[in-house]
C-alpha positions as CSV (number, residue, x, y, z in Angstrom):
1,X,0.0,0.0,0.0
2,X,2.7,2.7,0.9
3,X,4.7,1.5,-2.5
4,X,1.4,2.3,-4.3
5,X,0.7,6.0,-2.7
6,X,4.3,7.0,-3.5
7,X,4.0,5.5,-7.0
8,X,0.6,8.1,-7.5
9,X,2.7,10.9,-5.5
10,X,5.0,10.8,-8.2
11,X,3.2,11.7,-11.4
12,X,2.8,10.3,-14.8
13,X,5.4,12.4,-16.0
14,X,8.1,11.0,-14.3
15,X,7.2,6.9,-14.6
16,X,7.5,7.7,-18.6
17,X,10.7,9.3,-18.5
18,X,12.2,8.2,-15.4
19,X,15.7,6.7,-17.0
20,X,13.9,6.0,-20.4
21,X,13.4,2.8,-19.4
22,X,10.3,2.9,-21.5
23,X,12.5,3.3,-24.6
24,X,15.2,0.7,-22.8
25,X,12.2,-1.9,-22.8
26,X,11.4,-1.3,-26.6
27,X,8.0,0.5,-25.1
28,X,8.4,3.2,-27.5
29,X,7.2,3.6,-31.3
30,X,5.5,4.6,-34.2
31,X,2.0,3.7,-34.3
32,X,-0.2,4.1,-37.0
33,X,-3.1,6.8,-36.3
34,X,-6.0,4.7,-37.0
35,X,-5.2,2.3,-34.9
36,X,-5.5,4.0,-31.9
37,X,-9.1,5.2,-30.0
38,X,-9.8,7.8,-27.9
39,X,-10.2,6.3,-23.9
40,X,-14.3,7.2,-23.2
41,X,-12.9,7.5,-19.7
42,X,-10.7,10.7,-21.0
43,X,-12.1,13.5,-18.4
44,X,-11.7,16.7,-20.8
45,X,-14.6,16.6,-23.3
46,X,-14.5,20.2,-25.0
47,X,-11.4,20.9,-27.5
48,X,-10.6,24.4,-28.4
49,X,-11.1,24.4,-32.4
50,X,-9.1,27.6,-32.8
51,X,-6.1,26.1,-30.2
52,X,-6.3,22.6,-32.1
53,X,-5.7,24.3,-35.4
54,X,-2.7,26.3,-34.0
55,X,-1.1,23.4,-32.2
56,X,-1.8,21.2,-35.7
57,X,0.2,24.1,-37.8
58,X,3.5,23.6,-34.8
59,X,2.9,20.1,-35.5
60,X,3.3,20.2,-39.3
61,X,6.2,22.7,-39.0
62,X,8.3,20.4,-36.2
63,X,6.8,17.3,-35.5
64,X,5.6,16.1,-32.3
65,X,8.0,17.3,-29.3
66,X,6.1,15.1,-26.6
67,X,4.8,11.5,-27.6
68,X,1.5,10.5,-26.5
69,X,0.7,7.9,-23.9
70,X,-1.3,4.6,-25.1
71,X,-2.0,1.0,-23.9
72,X,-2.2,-1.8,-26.0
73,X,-5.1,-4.0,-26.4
74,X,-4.4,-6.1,-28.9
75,X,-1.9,-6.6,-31.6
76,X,-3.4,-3.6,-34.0
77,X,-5.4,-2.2,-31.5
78,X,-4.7,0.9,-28.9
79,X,-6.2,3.0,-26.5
80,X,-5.1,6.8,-25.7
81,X,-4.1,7.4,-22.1
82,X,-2.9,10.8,-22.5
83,X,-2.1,13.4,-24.9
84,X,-5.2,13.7,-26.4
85,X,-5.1,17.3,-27.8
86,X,-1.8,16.5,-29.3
87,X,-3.2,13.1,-30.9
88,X,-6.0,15.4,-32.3
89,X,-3.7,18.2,-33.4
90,X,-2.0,14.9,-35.2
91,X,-5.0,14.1,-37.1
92,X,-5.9,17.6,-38.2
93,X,-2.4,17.9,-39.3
94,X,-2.5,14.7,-41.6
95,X,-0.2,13.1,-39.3
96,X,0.2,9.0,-40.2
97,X,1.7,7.5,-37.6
98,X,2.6,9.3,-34.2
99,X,5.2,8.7,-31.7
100,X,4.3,7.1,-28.3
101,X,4.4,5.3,-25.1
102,X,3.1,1.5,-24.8
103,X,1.8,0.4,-21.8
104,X,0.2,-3.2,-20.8
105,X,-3.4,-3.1,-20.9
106,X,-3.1,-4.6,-17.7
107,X,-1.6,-2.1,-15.6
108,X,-4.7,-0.7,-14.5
109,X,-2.9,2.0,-12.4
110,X,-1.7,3.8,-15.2
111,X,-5.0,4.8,-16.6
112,X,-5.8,5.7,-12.8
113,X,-2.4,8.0,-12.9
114,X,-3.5,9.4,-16.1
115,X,-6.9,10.6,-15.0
116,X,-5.2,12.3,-11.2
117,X,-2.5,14.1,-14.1
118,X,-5.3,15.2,-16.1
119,X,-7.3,16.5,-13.2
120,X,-4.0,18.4,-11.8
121,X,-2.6,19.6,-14.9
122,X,-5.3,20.4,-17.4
123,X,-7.2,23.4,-17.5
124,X,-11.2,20.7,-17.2
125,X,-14.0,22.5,-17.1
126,X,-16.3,21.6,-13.7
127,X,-18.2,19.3,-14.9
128,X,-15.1,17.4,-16.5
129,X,-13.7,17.5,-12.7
130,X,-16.4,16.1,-10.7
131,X,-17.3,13.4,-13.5
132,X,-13.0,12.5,-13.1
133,X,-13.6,12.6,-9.3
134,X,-16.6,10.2,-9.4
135,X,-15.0,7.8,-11.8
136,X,-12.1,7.7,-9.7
137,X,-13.9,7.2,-6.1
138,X,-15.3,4.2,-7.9
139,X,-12.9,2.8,-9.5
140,X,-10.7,2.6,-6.6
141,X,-13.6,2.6,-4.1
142,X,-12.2,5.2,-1.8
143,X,-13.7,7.6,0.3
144,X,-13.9,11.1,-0.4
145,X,-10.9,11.7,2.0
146,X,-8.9,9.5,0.3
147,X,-9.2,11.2,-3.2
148,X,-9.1,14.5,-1.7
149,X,-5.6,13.1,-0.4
150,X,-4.4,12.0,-3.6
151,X,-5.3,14.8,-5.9
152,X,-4.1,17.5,-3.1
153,X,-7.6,19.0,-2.3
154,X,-9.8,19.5,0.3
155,X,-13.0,17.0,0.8
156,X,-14.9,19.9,1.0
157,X,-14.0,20.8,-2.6
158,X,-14.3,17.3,-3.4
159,X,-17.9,17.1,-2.0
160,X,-18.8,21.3,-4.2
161,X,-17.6,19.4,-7.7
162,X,-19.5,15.8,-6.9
163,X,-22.8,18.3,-6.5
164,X,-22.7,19.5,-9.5
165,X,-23.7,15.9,-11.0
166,X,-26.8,16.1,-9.4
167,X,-28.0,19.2,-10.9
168,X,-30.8,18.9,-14.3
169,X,-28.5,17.9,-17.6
170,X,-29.3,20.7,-18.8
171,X,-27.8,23.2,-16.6
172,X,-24.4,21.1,-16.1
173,X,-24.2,21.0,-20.5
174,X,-24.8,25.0,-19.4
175,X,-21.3,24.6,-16.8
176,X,-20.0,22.3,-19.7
177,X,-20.0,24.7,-22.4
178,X,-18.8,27.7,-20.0
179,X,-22.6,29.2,-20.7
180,X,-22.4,29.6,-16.7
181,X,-19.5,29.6,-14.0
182,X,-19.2,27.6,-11.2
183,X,-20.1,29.9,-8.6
184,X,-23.3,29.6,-10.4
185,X,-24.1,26.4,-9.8
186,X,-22.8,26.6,-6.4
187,X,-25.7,28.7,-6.0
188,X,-28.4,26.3,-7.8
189,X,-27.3,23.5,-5.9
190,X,-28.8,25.1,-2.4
191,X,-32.0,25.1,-4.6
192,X,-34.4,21.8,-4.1
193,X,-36.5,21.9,-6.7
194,X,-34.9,21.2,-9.9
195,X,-37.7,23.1,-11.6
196,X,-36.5,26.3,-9.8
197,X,-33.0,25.5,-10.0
198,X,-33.8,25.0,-13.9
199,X,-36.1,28.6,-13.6
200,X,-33.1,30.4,-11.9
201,X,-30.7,28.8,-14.8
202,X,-32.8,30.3,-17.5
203,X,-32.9,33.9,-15.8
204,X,-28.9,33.6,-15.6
205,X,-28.6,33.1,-19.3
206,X,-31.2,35.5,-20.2
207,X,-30.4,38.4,-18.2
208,X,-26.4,37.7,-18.0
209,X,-26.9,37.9,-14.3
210,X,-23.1,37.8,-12.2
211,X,-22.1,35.2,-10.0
212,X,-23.0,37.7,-6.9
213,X,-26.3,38.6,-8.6
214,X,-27.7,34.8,-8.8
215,X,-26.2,34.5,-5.1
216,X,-28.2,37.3,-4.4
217,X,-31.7,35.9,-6.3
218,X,-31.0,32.3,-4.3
219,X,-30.8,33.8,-1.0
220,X,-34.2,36.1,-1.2
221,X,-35.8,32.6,-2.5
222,X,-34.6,30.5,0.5
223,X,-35.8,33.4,2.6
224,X,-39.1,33.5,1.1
225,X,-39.7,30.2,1.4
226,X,-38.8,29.6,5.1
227,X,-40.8,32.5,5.7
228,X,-43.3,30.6,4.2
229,X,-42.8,26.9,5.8
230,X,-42.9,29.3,9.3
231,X,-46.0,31.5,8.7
232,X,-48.3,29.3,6.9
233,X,-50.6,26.8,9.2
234,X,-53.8,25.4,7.9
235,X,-57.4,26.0,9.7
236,X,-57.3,23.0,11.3
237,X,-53.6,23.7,12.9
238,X,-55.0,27.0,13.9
239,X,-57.7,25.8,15.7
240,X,-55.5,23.1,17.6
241,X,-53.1,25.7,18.9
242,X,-56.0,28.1,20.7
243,X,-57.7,25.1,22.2
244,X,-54.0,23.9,23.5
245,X,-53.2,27.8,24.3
246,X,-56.5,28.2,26.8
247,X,-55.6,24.6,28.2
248,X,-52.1,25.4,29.3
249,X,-53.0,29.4,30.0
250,X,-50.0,30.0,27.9
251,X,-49.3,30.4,24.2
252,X,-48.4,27.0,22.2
253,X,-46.9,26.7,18.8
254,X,-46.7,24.2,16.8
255,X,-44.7,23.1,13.2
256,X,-45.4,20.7,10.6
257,X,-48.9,19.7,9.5
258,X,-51.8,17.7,10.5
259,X,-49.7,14.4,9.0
260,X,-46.7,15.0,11.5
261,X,-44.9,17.6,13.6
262,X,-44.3,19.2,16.9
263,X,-46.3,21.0,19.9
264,X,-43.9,23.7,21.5
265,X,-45.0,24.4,25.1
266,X,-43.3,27.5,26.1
267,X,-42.3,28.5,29.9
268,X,-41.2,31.2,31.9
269,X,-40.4,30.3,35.5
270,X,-39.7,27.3,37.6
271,X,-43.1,27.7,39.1
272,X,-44.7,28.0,34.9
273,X,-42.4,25.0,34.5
274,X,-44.9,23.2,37.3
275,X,-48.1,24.5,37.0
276,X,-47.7,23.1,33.2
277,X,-46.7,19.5,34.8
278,X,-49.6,19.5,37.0
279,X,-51.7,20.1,34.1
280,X,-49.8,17.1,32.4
281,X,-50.4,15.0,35.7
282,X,-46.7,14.4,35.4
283,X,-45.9,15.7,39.3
């Protein structure tokens, strides 16, 4: 176990060049472009089309500097485990074969190290994150702790990107396509309903509201509607309380409805205290 944690401390970077050994072991070659998919498990979903053209024309000009990371699964088949962008760039550039790493389709741990060095070193949008996080606290069934621990952040920031997954699809394609910001959905996750949450969403993208703005909008919403929860009691309620009140000589609240809830009986002294428990034939 502590061979393993210093083995993830260490990076991907570092296992591929660390005394070329890949290159030593004849890990290292030419493979043929169309022989090689994209891993589904990749976190980043959303290539820069302007970026991907710029990096294609470097590519044409010098070649690839830094080879791309794959895993073999069978003899003309591979899989990318990093280095996507540049294995697009390769294709928009009319590239044949490109230059990479080979790793056993066995060793599990490297597509694990692959997604931590994405998650670190890639500028992912949210979503991207907390669908990386989730895959990886399944995958190697840890708790949130645990990941926090191995990609250096806090559970707390952990727990804010897992959120996000539970918010309508709509509104997290909305984070995925930078249409909103995460402080946001931060916002619409303190919302319930996802009807209001999907309400609030539309008003952002309409109106261009700010980050602070929607924090704003949440807030008076959660206000209203413990105001609400607090003032509203049905006849029936009502009537309950003034019967308790005159029983007791002393106001009584209650919360909830007529299905389930609580009777509050308020007192001021010791003496209230047992005038109350005499009327409860408890003393």
């Amino acid at each position: 176990m502590v061979n393993k944690r210093n083995t993830l401390g260490r990076g991907l970077g570092s296992l591929l060049s660390e005394n070329d050994q890949n290159i030593k072991n004849n890990l290292f070659e030419e493979i043929e472009i169309n022989k090689i998919e994209i891993n589904p498990d990749q976190p980043r979903k959303k290539f820069n089309d302007k970026n991907l053209k710029e990096l294609s024309i470097s590519i044409k000009n010098y070649g690839i500097i830094q080879p791309i990371t794959v895993r073999k699964l069978s003899e003309n088949k591979f899989q990318l485990i990093s280095g996507e962008r540049r294995f697009r760039a390769s294709k928009v550039a009319g590239l044949k074969r490109i230059p990479s790493f080979i790793k056993d389709a066995e060793e599990k741990e490297m597509l694990e190290l692959a997604l931590i060095e994405n998650i670190q070193r890639e500028n992912l949008n949210s979503i991207e994150i907390s669908i990386s996080y989730k895959k990886l606290l399944n995958d190697l069934k840890i708790s949130q702790e645990e990941l926090a621990d191995k990609v250096g952040k806090d559970r707390s920031t952990i727990n804010n990107y897992l959120r996000l997954l539970k918010l309508p699809p709509s509104i997290q394609n909305g984070i995925l396509e930078n249409i909103i910001q995460m402080g946001h959905a931060r916002s619409l996750i303190t919302i319930e309903k996802s009807e209001v949450q999907l309400e609030i969403y539309n008003a952002i993208v309409k109106k261009g509201l700010s980050v602070r703005k929607t924090e704003e909008l949440v807030r008076s919403l959660n206000r209203i509607k413990k105001s609400k929860k607090a003032v509203f009691k049905s006849k029936e309620i009502e009537k309950i309380e003034g019967k308790l009140s005159s029983h007791f000589g002393t106001k009584i609240f209650t919360s909830g409805n007529s299905s389930k809830g609580k009777i509050i009986i308020p007192y001021k002294s010791t003496n209230d205290l047992n005038r109350i428990l005499e009327i409860l034939d408890i003393i």
